[in-house]
C-alpha positions as CSV (number, residue, x, y, z in Angstrom):
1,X,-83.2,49.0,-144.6
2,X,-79.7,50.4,-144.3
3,X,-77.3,48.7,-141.4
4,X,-73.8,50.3,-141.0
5,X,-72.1,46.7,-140.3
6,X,-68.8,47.5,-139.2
7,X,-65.5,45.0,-139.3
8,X,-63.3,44.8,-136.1
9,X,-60.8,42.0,-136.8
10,X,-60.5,38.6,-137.4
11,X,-58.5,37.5,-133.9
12,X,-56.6,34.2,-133.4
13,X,-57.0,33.4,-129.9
14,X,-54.0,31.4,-128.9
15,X,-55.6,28.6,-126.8
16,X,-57.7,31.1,-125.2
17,X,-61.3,31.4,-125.1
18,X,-63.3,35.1,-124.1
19,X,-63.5,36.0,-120.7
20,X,-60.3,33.9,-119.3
21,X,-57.8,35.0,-117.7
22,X,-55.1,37.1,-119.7
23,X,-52.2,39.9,-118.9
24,X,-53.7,43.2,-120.3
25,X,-51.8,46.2,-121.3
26,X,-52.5,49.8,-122.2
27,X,-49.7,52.0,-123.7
28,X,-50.9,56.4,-124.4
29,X,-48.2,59.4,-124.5
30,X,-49.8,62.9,-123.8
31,X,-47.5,66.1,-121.5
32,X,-46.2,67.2,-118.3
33,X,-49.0,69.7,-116.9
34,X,-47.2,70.6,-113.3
35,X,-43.9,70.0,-111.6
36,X,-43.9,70.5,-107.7
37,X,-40.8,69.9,-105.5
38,X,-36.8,70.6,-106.2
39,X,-35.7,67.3,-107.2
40,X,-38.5,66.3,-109.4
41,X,-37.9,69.5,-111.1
42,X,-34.5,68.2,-112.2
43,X,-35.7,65.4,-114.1
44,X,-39.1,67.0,-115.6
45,X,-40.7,70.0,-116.9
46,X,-43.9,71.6,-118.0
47,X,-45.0,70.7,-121.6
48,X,-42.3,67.7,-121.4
49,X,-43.6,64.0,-123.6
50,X,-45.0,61.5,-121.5
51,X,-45.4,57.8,-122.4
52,X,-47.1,55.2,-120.0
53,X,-46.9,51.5,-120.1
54,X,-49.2,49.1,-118.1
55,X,-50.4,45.4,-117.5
56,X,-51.9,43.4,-115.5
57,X,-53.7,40.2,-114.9
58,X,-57.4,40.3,-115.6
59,X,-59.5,39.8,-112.7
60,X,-62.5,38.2,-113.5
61,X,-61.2,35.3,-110.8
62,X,-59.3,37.6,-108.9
63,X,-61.2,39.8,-105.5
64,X,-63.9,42.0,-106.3
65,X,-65.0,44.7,-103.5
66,X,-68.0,46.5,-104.4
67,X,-70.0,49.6,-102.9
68,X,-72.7,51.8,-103.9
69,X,-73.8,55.4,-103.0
70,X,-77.2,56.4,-103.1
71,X,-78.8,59.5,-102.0
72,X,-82.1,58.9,-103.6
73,X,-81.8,61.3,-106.2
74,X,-82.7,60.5,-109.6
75,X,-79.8,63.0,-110.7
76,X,-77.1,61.4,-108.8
77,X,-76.0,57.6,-107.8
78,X,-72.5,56.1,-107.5
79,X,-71.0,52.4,-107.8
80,X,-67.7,51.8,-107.0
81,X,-65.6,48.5,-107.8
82,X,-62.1,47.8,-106.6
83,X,-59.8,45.1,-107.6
84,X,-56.5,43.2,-106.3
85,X,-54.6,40.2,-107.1
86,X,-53.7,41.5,-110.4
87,X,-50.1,42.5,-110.5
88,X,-49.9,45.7,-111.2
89,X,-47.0,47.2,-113.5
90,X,-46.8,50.2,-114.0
91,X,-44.3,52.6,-116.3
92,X,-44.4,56.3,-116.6
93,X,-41.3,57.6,-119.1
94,X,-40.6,61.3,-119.1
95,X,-37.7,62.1,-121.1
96,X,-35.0,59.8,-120.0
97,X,-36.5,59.2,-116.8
98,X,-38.4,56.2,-116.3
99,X,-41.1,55.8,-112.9
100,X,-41.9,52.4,-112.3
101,X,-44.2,50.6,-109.7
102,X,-45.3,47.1,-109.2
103,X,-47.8,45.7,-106.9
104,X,-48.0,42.0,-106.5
105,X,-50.8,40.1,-105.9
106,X,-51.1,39.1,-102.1
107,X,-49.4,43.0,-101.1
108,X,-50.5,44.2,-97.8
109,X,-53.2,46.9,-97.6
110,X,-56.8,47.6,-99.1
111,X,-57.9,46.2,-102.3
112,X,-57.7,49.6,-104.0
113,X,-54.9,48.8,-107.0
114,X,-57.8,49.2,-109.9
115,X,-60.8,51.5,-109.1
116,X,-63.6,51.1,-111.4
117,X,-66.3,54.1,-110.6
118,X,-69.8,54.7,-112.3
119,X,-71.0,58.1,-111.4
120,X,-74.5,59.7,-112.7
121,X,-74.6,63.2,-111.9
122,X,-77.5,66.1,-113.6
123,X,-78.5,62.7,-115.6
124,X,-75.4,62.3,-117.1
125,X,-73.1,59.4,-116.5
126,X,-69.5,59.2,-116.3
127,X,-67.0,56.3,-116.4
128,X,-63.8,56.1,-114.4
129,X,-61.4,53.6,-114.5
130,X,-58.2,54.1,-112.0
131,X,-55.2,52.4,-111.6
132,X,-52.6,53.3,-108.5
133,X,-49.3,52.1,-107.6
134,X,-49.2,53.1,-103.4
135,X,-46.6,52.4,-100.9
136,X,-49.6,52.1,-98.4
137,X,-50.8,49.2,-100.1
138,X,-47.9,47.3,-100.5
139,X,-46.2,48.6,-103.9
140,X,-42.7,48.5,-104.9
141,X,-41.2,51.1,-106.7
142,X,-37.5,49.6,-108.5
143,X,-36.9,52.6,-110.8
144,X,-37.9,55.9,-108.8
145,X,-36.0,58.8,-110.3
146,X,-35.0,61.1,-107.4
147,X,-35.6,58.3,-105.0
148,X,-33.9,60.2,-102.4
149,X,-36.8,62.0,-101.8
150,X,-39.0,59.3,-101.3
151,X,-41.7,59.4,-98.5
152,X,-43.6,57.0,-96.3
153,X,-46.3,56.4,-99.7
154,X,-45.1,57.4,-103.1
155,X,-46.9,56.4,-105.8
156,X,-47.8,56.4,-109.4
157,X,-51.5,56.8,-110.6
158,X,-53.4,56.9,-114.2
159,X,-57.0,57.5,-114.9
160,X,-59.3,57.0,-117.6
161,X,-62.2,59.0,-118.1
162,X,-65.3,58.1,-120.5
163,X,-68.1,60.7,-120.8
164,X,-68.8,59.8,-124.4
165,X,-72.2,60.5,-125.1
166,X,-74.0,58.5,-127.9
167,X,-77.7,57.7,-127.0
168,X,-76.9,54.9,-124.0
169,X,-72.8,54.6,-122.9
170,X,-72.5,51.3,-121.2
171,X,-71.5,51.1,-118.3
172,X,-67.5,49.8,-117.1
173,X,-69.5,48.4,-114.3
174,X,-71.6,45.9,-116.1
175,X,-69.2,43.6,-116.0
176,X,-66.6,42.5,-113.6
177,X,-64.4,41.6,-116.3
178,X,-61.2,44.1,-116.7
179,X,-60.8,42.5,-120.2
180,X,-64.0,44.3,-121.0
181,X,-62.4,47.4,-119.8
182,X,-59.6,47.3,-121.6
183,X,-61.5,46.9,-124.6
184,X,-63.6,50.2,-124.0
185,X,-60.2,52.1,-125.3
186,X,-61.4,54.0,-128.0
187,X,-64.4,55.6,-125.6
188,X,-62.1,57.2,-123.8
189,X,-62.6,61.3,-123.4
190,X,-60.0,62.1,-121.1
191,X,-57.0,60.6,-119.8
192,X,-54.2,62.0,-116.8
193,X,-52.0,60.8,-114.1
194,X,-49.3,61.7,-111.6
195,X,-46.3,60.6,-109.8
196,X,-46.0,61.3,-106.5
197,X,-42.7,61.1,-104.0
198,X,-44.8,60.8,-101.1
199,X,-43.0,63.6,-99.8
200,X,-44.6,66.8,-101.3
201,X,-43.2,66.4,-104.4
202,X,-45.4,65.8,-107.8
203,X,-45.9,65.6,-111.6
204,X,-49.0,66.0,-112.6
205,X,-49.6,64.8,-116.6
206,X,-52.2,64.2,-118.9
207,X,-52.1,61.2,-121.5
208,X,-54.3,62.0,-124.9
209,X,-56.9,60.0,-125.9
210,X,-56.3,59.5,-129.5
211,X,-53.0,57.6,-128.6
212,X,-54.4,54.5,-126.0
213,X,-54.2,51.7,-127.3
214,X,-54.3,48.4,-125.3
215,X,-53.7,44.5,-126.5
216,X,-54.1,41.0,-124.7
217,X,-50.9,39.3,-124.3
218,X,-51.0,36.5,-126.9
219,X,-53.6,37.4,-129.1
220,X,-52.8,38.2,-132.6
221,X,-55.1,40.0,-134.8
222,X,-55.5,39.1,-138.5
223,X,-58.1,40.8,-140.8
224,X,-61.3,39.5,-141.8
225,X,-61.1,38.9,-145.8
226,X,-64.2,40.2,-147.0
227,X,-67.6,40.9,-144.5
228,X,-71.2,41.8,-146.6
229,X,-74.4,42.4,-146.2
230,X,-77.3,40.1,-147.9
231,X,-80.7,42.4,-148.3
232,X,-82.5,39.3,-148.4
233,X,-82.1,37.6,-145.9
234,X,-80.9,40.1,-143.6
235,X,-78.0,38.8,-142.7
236,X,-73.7,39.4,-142.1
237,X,-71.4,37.5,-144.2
238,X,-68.1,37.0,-142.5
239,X,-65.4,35.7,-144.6
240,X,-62.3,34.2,-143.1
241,X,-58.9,32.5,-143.7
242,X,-59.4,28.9,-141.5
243,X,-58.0,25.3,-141.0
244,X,-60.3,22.3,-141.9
245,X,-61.4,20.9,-138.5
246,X,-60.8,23.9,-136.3
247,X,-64.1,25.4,-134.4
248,X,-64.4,28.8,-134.5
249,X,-66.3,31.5,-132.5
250,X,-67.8,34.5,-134.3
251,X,-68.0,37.1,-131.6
252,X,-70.1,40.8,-131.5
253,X,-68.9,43.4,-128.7
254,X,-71.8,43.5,-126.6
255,X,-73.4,46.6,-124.3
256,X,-71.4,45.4,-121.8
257,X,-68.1,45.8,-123.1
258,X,-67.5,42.1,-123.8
259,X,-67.1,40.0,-126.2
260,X,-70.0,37.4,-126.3
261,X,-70.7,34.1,-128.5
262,X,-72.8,35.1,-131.9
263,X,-72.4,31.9,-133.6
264,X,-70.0,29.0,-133.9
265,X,-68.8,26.3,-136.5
266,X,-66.6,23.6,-137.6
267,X,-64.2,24.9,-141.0
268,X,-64.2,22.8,-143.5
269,X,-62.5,24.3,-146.3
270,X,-59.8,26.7,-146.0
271,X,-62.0,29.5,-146.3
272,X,-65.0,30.0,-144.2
273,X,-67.8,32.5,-145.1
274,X,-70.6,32.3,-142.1
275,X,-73.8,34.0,-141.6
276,X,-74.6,35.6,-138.9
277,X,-77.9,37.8,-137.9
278,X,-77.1,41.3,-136.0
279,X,-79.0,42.5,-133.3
280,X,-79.1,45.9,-134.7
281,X,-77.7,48.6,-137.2
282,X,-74.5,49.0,-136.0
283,X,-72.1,45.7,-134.5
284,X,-68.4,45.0,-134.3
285,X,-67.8,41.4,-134.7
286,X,-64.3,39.2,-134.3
287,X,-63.6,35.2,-134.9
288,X,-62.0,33.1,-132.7
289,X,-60.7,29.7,-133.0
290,X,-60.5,27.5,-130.4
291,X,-57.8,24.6,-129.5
């Protein structure tokens, strides 16, 4: 039988294990789409580059607010999940203008900073995953461009869209892990954002897909050396570079977005080839050593 095993990368986890806390970040670059208001107008135009930078902490022990909408209609259901105490950063870059907004964890307001939506509508479901910098809820803004004009709730905003369809798309909401999210990247189908004075002033921008790329703060990928297939026995061969006495953990990227335990051991040598059994024709895998 034919299996399409496919190599991720070989991480180094840097004292950390899957599923702890870590800073995320996301970087993508698309155009200006709209420019509203005189001011903003003087520091961006249509068809203008945009880059965004963000991070923030992942939540999994942070405050998870959850609700659902159901109209008991097979074609339509909604779950929403909202997040705070992350610390939000947030950079938007036109030009030679840079937007920035922070929001700290313990900031007045609602627990809105990340949105995380699941929304099945005709039988088709669709991802969201929204991030938003708001004066309401307790932001900060220190690099505003045109902050003259700012109103009683500027704010900064990017959204990530997956409506990828290949059989069965898990779901963002699976897992109330924003690691997981983050690691979703390369699903995304659409991407856009805005910047908002607060005062009836906007950009409106769209980020392109092919360019997001996102990265745990110190984690640092090194390639597998060799991954095979044995017919026989049905099995994965991962081949790695490791330290005699370290423990690794060989990883597969699960339906949920995460990164769960395959298979462990103890390196003896300082080469490791272990075998592990896939689940089915198609699996990324990773190894991680552990302190």
């Amino acid at each position: 039988m034919f299996r399409n095993i496919v190599l991720f990368s070989y991480i180094l986890s840097l004292g950390a294990a899957c599923g702890s806390a870590a800073e995320v970040k996301w970087i993508g670059s698309g155009r200006v789409e709209f420019v509203r208001g005189t001011e903003l107008l003087q520091v961006a135009s249509v068809d203008d580059s945009v880059s965004i930078e963000l991070s923030y902490d992942n939540a999994s022990q942070g405050h998870v607010f959850r609700q659902i909408f159901d109209l008991s209609d097979q074609l339509f259901w909604q779950q929403e999940e909202y997040y705070d105490a992350i610390d939000i950063d947030l950079r938007i870059t036109i030009g030679g203008n840079t937007w920035r907004g922070t929001l700290a964890s313990g900031s007045e307001g609602p627990p809105y900073s990340i949105e995380v939506q699941d929304v099945r509508l005709a039988g088709d479901t669709v991802d969201f995953f929204k991030v938003t910098v708001a004066g309401e809820d307790g932001g900060n803004f220190p690099s505003f461009p045109g902050d003259a004009i700012l109103g009683a709730n500027p704010s900064l905003r990017v959204e990530f869209r997956d409506d990828s369809d290949d059989g069965d798309p898990p779901g963002y909401l699976d897992s109330t892990d924003l690691e997981c999210v983050a690691q979703s990247f390369t699903r995304i189908s659409e991407a856009r954002g805005s910047i908002s004075s607060g005062s009836g002033q906007l950009i409106n921008f769209t980020i392109d897909p092919a360019t997001i790329r996102t990265q745990l703060v110190e984690v640092e990928a090194i390639d597998l050396k060799k991954v095979t297939y044995d017919h026989e026995f049905e099995e994965v061969l991962l081949t790695w570079a490791s330290t005699p006495g370290k423990f690794y953990v060989i990883q597969y990227l699960a339906n949920d977005l995460c990164w769960r335990e395959k298979s462990s051991t103890f390196a003896v040598s300082a080469e490791t080839t272990w075998p592990v059994l896939p689940f089915g024709d198609k699996e990324l895998y990773r190894v991680v050593e552990e302190e």
